[in-house]
C-alpha positions as CSV (number, residue, x, y, z in Angstrom):
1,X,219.6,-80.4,-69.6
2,X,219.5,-82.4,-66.8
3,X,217.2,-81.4,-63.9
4,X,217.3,-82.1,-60.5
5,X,215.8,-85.4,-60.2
6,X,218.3,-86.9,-62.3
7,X,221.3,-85.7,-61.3
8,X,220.1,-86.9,-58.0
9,X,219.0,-90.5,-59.0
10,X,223.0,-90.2,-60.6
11,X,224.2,-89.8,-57.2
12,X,221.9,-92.7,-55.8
13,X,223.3,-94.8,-58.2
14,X,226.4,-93.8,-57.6
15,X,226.4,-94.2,-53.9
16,X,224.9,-97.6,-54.1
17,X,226.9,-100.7,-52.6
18,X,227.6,-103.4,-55.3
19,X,227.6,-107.0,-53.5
20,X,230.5,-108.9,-55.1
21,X,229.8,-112.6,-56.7
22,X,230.8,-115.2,-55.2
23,X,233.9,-116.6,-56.2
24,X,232.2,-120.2,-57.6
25,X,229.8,-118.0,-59.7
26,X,231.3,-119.3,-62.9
27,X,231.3,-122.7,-61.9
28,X,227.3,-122.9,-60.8
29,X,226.6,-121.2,-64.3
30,X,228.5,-123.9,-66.7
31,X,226.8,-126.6,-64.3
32,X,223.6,-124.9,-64.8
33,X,223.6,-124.7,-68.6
34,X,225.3,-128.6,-69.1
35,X,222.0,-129.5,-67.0
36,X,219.8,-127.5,-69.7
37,X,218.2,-129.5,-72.6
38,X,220.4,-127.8,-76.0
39,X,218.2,-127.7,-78.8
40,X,218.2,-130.6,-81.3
41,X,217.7,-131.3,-84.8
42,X,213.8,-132.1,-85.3
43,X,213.3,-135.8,-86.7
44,X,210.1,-137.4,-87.4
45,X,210.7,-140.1,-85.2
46,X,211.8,-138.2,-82.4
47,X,208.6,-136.5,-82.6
48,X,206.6,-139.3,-82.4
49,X,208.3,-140.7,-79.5
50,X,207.9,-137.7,-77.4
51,X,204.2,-137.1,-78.4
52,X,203.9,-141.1,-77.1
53,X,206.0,-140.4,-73.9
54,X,203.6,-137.6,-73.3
55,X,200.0,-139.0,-73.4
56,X,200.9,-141.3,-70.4
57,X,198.6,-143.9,-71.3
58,X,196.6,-146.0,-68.3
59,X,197.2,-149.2,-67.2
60,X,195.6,-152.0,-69.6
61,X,193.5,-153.5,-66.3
62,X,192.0,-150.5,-65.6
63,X,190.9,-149.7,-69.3
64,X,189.8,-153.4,-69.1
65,X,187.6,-152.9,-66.0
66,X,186.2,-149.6,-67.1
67,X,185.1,-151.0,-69.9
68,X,183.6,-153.9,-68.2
69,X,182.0,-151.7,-65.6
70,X,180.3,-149.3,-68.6
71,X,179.4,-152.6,-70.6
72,X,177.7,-153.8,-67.2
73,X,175.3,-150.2,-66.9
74,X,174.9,-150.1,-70.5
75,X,172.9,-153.4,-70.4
76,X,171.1,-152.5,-67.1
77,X,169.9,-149.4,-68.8
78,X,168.4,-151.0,-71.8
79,X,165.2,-152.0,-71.4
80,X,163.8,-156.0,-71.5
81,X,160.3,-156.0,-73.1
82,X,158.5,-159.3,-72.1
83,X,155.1,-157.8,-73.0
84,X,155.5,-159.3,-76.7
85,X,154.0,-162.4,-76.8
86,X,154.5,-163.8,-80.1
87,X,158.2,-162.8,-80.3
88,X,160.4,-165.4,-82.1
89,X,163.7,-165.5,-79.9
90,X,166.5,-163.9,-82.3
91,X,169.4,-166.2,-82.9
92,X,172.6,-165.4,-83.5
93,X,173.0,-166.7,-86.9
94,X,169.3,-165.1,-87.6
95,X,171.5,-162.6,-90.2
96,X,172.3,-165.5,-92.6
97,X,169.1,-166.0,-95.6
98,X,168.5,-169.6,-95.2
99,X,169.5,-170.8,-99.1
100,X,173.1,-169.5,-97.0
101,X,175.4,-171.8,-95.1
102,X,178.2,-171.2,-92.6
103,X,181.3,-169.4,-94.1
């Protein structure tokens, strides 16, 4: 049962001009697929090396300065209250009971 449409889309096919591959076509394709990645058994420590090679970690000075820099505001932003007058200066071995001494 085929109408008019098809038999006319058969003859558009038909009538169609096929462009012939180039005559390197099979070289280009086994290039192509040697350059593809081939899959690869799964191991633990391959894993954990790509997942490494993928976070792209920063360079060590500029964790170092940013951490400076945000140490630096931190302190800026907490407040200094010299309105106490009897305040005992804290010392840094103030933690320590005094019957204690050095470790």
């Amino acid at each position: 049962m085929a109408t008019y449409q098809d038999e006319k889309i058969d003859e558009m096919l038909k009538a169609r001009s096929v462009q012939s591959a180039s005559p390197d076509l099979a070289q280009r394709i086994i290039l192509k697929a040697q350059m593809t990645p081939q899959i690869q058994v799964f191991s633990l420590a391959r894993w954990i090396k790509q997942s490494f090679a993928e976070l792209h970690l920063p360079n060590p000075a500029y964790v170092l300065a940013g951490t400076l820099m945000m140490g630096f505001v931190l302190g800026l932003t907490v407040p200094f209250d010299t309105a106490i007058e009897n305040a005992e200066p804290v010392q840094a071995l103030s933690f320590l009971d005094s019957d204690e001494g050095l470790l």
